[in-house]
N, C-alpha and C positions, 0 to 999 in steps of 0.2 A: 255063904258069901256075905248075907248082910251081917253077919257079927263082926267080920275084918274092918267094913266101913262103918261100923258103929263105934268100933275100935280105934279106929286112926280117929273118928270124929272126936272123941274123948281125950285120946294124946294132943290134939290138936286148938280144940276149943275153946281153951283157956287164954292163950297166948292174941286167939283171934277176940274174942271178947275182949277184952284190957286194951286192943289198940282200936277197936271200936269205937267204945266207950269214951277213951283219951280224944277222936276225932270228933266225937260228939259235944262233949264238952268244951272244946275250941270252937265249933260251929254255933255253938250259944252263946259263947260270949262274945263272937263277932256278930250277929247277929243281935245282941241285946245292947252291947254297946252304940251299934248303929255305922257299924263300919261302911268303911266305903263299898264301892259296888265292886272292887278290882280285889279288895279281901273276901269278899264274900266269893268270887269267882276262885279265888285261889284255893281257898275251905274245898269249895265242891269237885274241884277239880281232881287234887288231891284224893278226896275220899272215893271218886270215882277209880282213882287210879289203883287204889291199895286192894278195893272190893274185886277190880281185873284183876292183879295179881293175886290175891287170894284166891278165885275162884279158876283160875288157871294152874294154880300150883297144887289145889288139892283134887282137880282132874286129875292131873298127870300121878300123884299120886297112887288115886284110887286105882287108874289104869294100871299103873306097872305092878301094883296088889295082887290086882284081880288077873292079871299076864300070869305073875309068879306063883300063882293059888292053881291054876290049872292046870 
């Protein structure tokens, strides 16, 4: 069972890095620019949001995996 979820992590992981990454790099330059406090709330906002949706869709994922593998 862990080779399926280490498998979908692999198909999966590259796409999630690179938009990571992309978030990160916005949040530093708003943050070193010295943006205001309504940008910096929308940065974190944001990246709060993308993190729930990632972390919800690769539940649901793994789930219907590991339904379909049984």
């Amino acid at each position: 069972m862990s080779s399926v979820t280490s498998l979908f992590n692999k198909l999966t992981e590259n796409k999630n890095d690179k938009e990571h990454e992309t978030a990160l790099i916005n949040r530093r330059r708003v943050m070193c620019r010295g943006g205001t406090k309504a940008e910096k709330q929308k940065y974190e906002e944001e990246e709060k949001q993308k993190n729930i949706h990632w972390s919800t869709t690769k539940t649901f994922y793994i789930t219907r995996i590991k339904i379909l593998t049984t």
